[in-house]
Backbone as CSV, one residue per row, in Angstrom:
resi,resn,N_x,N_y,N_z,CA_x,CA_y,CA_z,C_x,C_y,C_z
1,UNK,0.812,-1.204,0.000,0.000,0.000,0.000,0.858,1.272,0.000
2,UNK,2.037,1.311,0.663,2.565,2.349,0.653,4.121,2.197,0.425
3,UNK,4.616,3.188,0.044,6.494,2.651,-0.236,7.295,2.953,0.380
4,UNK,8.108,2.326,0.813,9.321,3.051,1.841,9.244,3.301,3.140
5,UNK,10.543,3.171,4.333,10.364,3.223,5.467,11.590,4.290,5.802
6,UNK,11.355,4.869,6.890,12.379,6.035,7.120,13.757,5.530,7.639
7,UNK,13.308,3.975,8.532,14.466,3.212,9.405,14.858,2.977,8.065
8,UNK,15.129,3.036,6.758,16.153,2.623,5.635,17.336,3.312,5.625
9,UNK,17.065,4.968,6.312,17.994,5.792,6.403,17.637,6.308,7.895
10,UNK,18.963,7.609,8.476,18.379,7.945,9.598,18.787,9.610,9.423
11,UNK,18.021,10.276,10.150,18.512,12.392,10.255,20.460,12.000,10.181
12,UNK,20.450,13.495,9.598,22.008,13.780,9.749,22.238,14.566,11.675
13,UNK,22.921,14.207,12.200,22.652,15.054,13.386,22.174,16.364,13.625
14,UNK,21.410,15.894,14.913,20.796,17.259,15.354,21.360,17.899,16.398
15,UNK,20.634,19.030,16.413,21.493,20.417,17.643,20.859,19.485,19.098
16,UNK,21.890,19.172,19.680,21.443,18.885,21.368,19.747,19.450,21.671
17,UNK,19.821,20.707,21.151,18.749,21.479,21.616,16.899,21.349,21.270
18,UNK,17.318,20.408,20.666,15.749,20.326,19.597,16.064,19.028,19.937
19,UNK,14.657,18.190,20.082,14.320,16.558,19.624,13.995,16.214,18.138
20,UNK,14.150,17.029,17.479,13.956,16.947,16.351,14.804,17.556,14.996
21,UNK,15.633,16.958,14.193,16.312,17.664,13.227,16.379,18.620,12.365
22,UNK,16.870,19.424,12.360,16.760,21.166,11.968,16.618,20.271,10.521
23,UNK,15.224,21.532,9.715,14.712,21.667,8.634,16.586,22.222,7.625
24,UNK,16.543,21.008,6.026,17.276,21.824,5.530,17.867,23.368,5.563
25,UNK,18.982,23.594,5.741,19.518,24.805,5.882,19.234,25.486,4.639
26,UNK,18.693,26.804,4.740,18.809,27.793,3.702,20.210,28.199,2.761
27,UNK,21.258,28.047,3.377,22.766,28.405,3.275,23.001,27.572,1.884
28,UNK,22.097,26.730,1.950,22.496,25.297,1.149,21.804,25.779,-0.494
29,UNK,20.994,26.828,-0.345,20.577,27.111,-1.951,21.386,28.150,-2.531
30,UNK,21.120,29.105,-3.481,21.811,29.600,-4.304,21.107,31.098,-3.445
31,UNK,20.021,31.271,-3.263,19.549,32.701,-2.808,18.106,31.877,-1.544
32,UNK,18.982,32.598,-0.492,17.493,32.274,0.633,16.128,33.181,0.544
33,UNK,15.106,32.046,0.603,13.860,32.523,-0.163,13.401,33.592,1.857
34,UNK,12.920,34.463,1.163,12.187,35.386,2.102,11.704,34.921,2.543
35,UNK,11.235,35.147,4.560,10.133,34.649,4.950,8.893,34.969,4.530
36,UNK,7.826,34.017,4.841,6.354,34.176,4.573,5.883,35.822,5.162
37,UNK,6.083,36.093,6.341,5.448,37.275,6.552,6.462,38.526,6.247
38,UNK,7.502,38.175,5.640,8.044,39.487,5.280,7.675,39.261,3.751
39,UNK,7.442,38.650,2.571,6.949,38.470,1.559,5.648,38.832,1.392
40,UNK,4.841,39.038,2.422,3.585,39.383,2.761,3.464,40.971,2.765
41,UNK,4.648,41.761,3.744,4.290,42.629,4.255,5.273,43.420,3.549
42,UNK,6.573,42.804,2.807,7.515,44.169,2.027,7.613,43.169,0.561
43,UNK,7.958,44.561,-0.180,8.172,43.789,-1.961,9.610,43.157,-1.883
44,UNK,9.630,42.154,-2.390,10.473,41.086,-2.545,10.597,40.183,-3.918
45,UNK,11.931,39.830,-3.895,12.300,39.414,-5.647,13.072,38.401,-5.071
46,UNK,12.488,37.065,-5.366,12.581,35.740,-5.353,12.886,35.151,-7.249
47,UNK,13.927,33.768,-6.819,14.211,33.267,-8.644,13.299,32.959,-9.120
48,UNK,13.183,32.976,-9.965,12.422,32.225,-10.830,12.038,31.132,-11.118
49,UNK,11.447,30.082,-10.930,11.122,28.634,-11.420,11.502,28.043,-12.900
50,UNK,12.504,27.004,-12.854,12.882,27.195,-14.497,11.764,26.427,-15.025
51,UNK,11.476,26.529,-16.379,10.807,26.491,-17.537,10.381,25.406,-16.966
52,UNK,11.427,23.988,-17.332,11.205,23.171,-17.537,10.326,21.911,-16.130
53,UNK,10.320,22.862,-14.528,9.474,22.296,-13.846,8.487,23.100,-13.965
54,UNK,7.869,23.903,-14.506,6.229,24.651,-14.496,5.041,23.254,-14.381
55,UNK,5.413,22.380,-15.474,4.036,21.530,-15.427,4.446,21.170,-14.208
56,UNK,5.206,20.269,-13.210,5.111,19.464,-12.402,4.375,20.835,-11.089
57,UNK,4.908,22.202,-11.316,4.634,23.103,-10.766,3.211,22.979,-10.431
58,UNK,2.389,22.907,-11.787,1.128,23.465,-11.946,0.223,22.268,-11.760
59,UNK,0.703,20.973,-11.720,0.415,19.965,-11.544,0.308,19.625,-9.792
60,UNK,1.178,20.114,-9.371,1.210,19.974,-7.852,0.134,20.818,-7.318
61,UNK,0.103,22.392,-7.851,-1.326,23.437,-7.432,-2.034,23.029,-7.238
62,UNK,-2.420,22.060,-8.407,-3.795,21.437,-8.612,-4.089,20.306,-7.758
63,UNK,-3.922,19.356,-7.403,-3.771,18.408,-6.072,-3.491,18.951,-5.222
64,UNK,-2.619,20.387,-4.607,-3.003,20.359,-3.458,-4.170,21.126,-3.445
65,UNK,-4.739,21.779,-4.165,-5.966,22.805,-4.569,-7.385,21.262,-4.327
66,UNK,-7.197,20.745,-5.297,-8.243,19.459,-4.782,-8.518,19.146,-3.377
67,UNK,-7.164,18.762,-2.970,-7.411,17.906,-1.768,-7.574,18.659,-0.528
68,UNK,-6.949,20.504,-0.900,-7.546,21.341,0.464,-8.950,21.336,0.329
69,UNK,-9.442,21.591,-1.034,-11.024,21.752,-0.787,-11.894,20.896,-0.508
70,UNK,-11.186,19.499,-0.310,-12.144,18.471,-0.171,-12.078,18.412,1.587
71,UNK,-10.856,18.965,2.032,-10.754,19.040,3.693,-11.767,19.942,4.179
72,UNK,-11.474,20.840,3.748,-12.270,22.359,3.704,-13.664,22.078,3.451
73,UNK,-14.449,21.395,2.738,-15.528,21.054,2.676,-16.291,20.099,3.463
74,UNK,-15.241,19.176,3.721,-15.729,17.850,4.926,-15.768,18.286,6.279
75,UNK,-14.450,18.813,6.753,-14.375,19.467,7.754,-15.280,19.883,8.569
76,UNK,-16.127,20.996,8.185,-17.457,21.448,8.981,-18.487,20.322,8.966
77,UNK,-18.937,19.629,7.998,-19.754,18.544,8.316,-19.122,17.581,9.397
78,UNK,-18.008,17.453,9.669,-17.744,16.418,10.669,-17.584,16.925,11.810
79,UNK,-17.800,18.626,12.184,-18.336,18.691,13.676,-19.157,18.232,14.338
80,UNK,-20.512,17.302,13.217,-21.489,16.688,13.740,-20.957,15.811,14.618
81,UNK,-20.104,15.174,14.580,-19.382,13.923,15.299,-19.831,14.711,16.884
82,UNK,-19.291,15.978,17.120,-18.770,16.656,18.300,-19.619,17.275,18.981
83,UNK,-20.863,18.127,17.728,-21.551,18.684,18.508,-22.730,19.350,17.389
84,UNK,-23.483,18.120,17.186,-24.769,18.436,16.362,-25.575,19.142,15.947
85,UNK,-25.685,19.842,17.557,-26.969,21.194,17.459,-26.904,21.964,17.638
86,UNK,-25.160,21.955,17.748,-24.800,23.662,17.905,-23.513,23.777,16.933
87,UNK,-22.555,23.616,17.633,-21.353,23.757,16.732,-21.663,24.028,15.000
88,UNK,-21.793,22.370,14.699,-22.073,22.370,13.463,-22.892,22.866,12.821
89,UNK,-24.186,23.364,13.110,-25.210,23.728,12.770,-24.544,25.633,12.640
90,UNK,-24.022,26.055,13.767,-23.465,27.419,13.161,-22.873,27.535,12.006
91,UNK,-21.981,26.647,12.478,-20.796,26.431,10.567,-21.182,26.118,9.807
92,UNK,-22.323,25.498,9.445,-22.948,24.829,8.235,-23.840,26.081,7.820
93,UNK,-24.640,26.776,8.762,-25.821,27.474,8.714,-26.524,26.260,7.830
94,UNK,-26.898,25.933,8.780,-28.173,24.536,8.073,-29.497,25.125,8.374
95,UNK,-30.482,24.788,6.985,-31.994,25.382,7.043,-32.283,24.926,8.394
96,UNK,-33.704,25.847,8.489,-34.223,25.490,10.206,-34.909,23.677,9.742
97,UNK,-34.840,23.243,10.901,-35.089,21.419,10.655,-34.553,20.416,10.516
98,UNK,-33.422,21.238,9.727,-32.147,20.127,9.398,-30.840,20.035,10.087
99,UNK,-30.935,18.658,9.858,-29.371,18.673,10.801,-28.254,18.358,9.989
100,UNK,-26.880,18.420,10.507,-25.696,18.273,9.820,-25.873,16.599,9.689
101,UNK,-26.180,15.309,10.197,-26.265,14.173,10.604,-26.948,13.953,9.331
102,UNK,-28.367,14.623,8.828,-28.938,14.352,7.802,-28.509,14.723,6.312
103,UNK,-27.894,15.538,5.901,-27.128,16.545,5.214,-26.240,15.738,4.645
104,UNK,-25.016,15.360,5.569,-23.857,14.602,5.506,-23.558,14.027,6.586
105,UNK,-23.556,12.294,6.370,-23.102,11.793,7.797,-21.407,12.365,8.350
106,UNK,-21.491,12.449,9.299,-20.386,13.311,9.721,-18.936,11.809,9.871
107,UNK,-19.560,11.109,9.993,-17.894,10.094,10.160,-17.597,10.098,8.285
108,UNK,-18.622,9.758,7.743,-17.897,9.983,5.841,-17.054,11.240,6.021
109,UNK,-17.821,12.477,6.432,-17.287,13.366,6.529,-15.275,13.955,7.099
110,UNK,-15.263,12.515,8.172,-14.098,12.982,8.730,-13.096,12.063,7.859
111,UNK,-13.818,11.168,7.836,-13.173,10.292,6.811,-12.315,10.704,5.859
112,UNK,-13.579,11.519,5.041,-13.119,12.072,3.526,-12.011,13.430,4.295
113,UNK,-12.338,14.104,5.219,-11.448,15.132,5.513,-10.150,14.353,5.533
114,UNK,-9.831,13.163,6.443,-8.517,12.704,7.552,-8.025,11.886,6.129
115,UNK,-8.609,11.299,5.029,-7.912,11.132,3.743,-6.978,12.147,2.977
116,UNK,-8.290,13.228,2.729,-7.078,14.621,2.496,-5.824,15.090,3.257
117,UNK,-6.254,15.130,4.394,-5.020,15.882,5.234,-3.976,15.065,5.161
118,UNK,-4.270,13.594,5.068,-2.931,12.693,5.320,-2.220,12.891,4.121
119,UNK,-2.734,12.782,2.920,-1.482,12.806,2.041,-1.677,14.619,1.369
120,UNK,-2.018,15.612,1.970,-1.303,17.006,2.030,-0.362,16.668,3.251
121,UNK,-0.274,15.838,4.556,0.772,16.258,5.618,1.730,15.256,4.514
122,UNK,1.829,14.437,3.875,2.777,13.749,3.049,4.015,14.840,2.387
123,UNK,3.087,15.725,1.473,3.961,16.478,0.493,4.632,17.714,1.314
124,UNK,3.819,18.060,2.519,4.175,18.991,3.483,5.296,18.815,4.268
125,UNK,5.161,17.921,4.663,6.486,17.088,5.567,7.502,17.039,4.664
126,UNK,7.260,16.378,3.888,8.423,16.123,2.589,9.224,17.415,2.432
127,UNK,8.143,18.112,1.925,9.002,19.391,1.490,9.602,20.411,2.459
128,UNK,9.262,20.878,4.146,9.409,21.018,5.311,10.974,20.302,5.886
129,UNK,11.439,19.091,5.818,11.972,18.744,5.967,12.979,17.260,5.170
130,UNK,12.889,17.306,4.296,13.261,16.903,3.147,13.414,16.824,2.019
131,UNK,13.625,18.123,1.947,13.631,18.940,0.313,14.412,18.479,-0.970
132,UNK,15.364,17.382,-0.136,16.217,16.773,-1.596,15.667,15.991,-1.956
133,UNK,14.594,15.297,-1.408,14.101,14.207,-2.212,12.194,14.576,-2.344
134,UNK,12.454,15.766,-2.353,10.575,16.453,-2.785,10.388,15.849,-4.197
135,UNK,9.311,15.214,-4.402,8.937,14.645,-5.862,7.436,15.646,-6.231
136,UNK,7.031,14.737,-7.442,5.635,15.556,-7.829,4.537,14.205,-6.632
137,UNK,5.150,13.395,-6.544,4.105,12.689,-6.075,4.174,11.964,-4.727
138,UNK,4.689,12.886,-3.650,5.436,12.974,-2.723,3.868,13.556,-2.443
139,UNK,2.704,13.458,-2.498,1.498,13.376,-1.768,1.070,12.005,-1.321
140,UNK,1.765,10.669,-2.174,1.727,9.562,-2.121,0.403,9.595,-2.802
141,UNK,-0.027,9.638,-3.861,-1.644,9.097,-4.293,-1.068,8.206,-5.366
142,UNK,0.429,8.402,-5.640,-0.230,7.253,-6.985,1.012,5.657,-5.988
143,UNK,-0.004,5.891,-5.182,0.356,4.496,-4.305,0.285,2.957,-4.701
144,UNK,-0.099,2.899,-6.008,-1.095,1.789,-6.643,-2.128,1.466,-6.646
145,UNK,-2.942,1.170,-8.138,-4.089,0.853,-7.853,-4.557,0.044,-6.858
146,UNK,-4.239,-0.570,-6.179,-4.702,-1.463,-4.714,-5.085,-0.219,-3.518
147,UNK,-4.454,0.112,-3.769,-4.723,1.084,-2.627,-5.997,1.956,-3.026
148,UNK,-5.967,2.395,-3.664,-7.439,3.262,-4.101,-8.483,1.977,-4.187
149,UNK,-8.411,0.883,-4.941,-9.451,0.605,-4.943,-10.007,-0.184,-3.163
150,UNK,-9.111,-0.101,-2.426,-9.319,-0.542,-1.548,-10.073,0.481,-0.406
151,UNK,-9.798,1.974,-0.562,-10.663,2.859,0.176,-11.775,3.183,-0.848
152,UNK,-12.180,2.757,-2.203,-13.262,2.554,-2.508,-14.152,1.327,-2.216
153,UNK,-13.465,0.034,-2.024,-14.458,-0.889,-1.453,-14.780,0.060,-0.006
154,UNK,-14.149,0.156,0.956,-14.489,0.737,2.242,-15.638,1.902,2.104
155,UNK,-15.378,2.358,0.717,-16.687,3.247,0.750,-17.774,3.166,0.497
156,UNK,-17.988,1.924,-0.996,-18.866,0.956,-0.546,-19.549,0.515,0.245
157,UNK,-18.977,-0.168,0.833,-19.329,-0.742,1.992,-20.422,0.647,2.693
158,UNK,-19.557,1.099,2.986,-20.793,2.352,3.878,-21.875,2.624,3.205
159,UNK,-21.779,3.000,2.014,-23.061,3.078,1.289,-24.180,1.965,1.163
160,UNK,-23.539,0.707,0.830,-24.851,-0.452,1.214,-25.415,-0.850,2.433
161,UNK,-24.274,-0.083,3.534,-24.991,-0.870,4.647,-25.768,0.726,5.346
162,UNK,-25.331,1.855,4.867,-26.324,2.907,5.298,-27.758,2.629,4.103
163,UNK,-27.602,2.048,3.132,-28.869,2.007,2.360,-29.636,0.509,2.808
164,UNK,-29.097,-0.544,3.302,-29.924,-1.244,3.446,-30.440,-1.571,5.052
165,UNK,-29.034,-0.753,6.385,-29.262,-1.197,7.105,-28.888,0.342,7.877
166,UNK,-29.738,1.046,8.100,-29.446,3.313,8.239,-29.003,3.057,9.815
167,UNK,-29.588,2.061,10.368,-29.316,1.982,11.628,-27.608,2.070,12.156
168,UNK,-27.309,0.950,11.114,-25.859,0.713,11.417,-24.560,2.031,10.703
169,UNK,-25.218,3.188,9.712,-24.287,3.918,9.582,-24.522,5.391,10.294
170,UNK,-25.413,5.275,11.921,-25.277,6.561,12.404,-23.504,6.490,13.255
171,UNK,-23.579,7.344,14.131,-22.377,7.327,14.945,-22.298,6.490,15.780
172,UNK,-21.858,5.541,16.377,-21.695,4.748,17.487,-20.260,5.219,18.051
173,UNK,-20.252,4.231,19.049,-18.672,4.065,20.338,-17.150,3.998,19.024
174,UNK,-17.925,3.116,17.421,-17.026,2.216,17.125,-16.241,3.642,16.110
175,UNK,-17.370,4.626,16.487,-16.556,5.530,15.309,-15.567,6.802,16.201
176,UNK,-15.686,6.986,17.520,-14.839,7.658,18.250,-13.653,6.850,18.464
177,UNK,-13.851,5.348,18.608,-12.829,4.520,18.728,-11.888,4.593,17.012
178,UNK,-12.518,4.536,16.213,-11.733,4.427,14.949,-11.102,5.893,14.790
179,UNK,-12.061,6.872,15.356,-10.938,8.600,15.383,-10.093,8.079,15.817
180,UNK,-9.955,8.099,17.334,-8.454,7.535,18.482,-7.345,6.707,17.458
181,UNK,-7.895,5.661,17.063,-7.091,4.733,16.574,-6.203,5.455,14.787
182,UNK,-7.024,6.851,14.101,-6.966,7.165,12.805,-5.613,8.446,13.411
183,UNK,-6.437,8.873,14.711,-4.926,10.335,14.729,-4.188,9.777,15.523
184,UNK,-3.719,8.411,16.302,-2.867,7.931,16.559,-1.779,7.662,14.991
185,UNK,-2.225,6.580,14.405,-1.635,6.596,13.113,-1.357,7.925,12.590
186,UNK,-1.736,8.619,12.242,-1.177,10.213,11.888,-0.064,10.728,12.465
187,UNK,-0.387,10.628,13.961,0.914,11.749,14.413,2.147,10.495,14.339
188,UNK,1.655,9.067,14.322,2.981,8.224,14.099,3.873,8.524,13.403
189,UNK,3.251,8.438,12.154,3.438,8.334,10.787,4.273,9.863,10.502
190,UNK,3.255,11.118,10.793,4.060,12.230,10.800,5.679,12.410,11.550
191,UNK,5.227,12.014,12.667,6.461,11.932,13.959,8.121,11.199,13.022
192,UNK,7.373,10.125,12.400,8.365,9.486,11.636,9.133,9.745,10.993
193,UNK,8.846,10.850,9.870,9.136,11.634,8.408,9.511,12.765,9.144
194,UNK,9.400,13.637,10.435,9.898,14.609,10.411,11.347,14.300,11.254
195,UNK,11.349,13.170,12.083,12.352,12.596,12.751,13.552,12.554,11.927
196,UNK,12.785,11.868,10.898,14.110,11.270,9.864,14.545,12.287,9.379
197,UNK,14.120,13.260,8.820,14.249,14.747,8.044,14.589,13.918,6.638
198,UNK,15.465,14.158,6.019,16.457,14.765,5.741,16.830,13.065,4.569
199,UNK,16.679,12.583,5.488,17.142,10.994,4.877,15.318,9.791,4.870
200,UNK,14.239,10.266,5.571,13.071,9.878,4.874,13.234,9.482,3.245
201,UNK,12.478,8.350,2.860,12.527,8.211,1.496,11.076,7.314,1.495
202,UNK,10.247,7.315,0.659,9.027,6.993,0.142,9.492,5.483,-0.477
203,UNK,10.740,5.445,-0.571,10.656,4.215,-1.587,12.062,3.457,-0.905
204,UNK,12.025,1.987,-0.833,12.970,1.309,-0.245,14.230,1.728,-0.695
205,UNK,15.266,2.055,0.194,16.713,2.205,-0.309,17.296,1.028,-0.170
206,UNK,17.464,0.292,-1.578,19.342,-0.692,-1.362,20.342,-0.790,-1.667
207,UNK,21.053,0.611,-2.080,21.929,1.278,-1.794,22.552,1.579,-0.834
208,UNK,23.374,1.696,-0.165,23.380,2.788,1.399,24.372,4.282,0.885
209,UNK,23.742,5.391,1.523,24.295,6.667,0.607,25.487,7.017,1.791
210,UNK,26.479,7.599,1.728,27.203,8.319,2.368,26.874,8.749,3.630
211,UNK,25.545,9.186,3.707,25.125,10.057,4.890,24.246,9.232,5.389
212,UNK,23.996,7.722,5.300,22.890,7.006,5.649,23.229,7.139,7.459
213,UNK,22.448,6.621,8.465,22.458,6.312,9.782,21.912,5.848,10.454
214,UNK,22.029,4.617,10.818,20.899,4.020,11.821,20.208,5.183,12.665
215,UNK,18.986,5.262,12.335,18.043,5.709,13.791,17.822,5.359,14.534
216,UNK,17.946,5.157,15.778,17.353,4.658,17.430,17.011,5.359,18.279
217,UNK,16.564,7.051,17.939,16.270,7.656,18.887,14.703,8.318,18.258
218,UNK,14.142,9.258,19.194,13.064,9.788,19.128,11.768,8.456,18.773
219,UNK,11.185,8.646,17.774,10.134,7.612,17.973,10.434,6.359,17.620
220,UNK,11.667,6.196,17.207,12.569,4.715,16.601,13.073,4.048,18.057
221,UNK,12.684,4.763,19.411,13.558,4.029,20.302,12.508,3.322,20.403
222,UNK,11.340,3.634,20.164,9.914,2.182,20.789,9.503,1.250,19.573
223,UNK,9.909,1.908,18.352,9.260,0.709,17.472,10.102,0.969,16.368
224,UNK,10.626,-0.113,15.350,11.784,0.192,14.232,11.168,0.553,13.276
225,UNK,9.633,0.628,12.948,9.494,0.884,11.811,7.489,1.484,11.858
226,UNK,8.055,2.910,12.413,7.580,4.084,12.892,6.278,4.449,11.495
227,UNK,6.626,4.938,10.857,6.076,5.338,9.154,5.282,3.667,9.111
228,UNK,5.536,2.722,8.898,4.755,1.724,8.841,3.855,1.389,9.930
229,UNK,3.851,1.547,10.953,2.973,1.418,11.851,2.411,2.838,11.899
230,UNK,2.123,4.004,11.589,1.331,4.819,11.732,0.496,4.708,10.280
231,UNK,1.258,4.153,9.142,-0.085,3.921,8.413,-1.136,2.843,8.538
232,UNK,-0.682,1.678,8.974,-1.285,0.311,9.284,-2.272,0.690,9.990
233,UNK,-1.878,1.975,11.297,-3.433,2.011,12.224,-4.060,3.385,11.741
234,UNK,-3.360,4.447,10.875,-4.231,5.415,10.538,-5.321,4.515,9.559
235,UNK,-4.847,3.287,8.502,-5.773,2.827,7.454,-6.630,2.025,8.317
236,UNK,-6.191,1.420,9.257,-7.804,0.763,10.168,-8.154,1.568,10.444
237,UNK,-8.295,2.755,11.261,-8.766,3.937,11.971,-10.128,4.431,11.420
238,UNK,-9.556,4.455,9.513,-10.386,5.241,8.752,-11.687,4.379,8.771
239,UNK,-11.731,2.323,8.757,-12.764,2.220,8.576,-13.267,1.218,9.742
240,UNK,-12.652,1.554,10.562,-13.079,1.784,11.980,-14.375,2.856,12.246
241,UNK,-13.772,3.998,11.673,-14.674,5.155,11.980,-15.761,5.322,10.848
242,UNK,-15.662,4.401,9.938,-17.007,4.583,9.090,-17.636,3.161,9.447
243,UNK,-17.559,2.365,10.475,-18.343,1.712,11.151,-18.514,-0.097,9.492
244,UNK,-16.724,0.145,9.192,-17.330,-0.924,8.238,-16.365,-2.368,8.371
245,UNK,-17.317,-3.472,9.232,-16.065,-4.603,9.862,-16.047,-5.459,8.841
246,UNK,-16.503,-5.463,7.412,-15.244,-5.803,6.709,-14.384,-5.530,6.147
247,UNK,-14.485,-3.980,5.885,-13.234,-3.517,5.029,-12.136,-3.256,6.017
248,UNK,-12.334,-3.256,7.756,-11.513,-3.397,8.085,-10.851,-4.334,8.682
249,UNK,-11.401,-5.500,8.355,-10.943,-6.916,8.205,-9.900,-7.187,7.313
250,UNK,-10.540,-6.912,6.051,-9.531,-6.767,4.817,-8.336,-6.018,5.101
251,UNK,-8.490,-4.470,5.245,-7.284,-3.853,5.258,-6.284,-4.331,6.183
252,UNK,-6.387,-5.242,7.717,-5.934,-5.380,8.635,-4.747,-6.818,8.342
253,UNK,-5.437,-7.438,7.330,-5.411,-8.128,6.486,-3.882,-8.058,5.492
254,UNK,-4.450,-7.967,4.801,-4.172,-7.157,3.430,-2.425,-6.170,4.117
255,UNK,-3.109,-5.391,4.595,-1.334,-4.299,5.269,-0.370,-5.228,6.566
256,UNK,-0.759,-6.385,6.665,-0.234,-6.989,7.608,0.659,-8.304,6.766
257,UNK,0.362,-8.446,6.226,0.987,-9.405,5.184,1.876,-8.532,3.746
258,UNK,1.887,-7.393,3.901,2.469,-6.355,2.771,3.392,-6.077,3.759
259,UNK,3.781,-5.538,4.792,4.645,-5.398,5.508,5.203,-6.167,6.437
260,UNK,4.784,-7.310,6.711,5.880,-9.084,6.854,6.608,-8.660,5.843
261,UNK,5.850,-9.102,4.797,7.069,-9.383,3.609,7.822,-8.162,3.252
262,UNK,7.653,-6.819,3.326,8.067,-5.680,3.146,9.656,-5.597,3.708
263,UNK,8.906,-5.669,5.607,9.909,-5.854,6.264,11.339,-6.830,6.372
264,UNK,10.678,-8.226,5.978,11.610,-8.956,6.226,12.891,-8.440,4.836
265,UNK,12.431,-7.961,3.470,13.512,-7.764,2.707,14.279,-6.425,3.087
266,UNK,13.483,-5.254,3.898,14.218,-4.349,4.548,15.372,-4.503,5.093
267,UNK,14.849,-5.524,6.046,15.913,-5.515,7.547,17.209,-6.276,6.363
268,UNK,17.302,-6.446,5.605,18.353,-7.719,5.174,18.825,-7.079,4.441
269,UNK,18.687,-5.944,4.097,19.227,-4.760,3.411,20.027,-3.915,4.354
270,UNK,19.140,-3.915,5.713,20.025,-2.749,6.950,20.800,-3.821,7.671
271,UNK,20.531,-5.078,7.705,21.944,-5.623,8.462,23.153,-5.471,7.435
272,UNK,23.003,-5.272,6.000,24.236,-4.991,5.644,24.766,-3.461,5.650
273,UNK,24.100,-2.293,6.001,24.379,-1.205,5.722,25.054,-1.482,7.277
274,UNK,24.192,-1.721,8.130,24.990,-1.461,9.593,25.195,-2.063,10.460
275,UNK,26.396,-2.693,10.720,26.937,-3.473,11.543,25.815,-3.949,12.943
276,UNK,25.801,-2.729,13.589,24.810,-2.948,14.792,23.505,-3.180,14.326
277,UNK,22.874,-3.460,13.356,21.602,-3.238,13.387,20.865,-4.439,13.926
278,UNK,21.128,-5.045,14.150,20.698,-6.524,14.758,20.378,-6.478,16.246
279,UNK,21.413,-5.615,17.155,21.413,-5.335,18.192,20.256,-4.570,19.009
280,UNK,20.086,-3.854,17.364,18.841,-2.829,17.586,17.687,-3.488,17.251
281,UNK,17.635,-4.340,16.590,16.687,-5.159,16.465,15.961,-6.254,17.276
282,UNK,17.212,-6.871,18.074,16.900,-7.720,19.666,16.142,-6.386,20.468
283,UNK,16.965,-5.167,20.648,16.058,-4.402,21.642,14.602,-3.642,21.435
284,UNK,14.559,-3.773,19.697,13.391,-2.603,19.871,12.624,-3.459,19.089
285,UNK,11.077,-3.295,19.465,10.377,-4.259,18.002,9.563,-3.866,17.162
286,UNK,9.050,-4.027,16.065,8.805,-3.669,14.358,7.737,-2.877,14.951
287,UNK,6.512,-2.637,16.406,5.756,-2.028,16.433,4.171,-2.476,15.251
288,UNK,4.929,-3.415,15.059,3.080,-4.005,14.407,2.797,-5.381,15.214
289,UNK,1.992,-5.817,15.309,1.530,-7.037,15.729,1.659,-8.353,15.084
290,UNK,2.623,-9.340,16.219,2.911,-10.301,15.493,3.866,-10.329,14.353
291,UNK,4.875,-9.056,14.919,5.976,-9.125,13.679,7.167,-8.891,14.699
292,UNK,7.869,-9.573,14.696,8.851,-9.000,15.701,10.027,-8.135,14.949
């Protein structure tokens, strides 16, 4: 479902002072781009974009232009989750009678939001803190067809069983439990990619580069393979919270047997990059279930 793990590489060192590895240095381009609020508030002359990335340029606008407005649009419908007859009902300005619940069920709603945001925090992170390896598709959507069609069965699913059975697609326990379990996976997953900075990669390295480094600190001291376990429980999370127990049968499924096998050709790649890695491997474990 998804490519690459951050434990393939690790951050170049960080300042004592931060738990977290300073964002590429500015020093490192040809002209440091202005800050945001001084670009805002005085005229400023930034390079130019050459010719030849404009499409990937204008191509990127457009996906992240999609996928904010689809946040931006879900978003307020899924205050229903929180607070039905007030909250949401301000933000929506819903006719008198109607509720946000009827309108748009609010877990589709967070759903479709916590889909967007995850792969905008993808290209965000990326580019935030790993700017040498920013791609056009460093949002992760063209993940493979498996993967899409697999949060379309899940959507499915909601639709036949709110059309044949309405009872079973209001809110229950099972959809606050699938939030918990969806922004756990998130901040994993995030925590992961910003840890690594610098040496994150979307796609397996078996190579080892110059600057490679075992990670064992920050969120790598509890589980080796951080980015994989925050997607495994953000993708149950999602259909957890749309109340659908088989697609999250399947996915539980399905991402648990993609990353056995994922993993096991990883690690056999990092016992040769690094001597100790084995050591680190007796002490810390893969953080998924039933994988040591």
């Amino acid at each position: 479902m998804q490519r690459g793990d951050p434990a393939i590489s690790s951050p170049l060192p960080a300042s004592p002072a931060s738990p977290f590895p300073p964002r590429p240095s500015a020093s490192m381009t040809a002209a440091p781009a202005p800050s945001p609020l001084r670009a805002l508030l005085h005229p400023t002359r930034t390079s130019s974009i050459p010719a030849h990335l404009a499409p990937s340029c204008f191509r990127i606008v457009l996906l992240a232009a999609a996928l904010g407005a689809l946040a931006g649009v879900a978003l307020p419908h899924a205050l229903a989750l929180f607070a039905p007859s007030t909250l949401a009902r301000a933000v929506l300005v819903l006719p008198r009678g109607a509720s946000a619940a009827t309108m748009w069920p609010p877990q589709l709603a967070m759903y479709l939001a916590a889909w967007a945001i995850f792969h905008l925090l993808e290209f965000e992170i990326t580019a935030g803190w790993n700017g040498t390896r920013l791609m056009e598709d460093s949002f992760l959507l063209q993940n493979g067809i498996g993967y899409h069609l697999a949060h379309l069965f899940g959507l499915f699913e909601f639709a036949v069983s709110a059309y044949f059975y309405p009872s079973l697609a209001h809110v229950g326990w099972w959809s606050y439990l699938g939030l918990a379990v969806m922004l756990f996976g998130q901040a994993m997953r995030s925590l992961a990619m910003v840890h690594a900075s610098s040496n994150f990669s979307h796609e397996v390295a078996h190579a080892k580069r110059n600057d490679h480094q075992l990670v064992t600190s920050g969120v790598y001291a509890y589980v080796r393979h951080p980015s994989y376990v925050g997607f495994f429980y953000w993708a149950l999370g999602t259909q957890l919270l749309l109340g659908n127990p088989l697609a999250a049968s399947i996915f539980v499924v399905v991402l648990w047997r993609f990353f056995a096998h994922r993993i096991v050709g990883e690690e056999a790649s990092l016992r040769k990059f690094f001597p100790d890695y084995d050591a680190y491997r007796e002490r810390v474990g893969s953080g998924l279930p039933f994988i040591r």
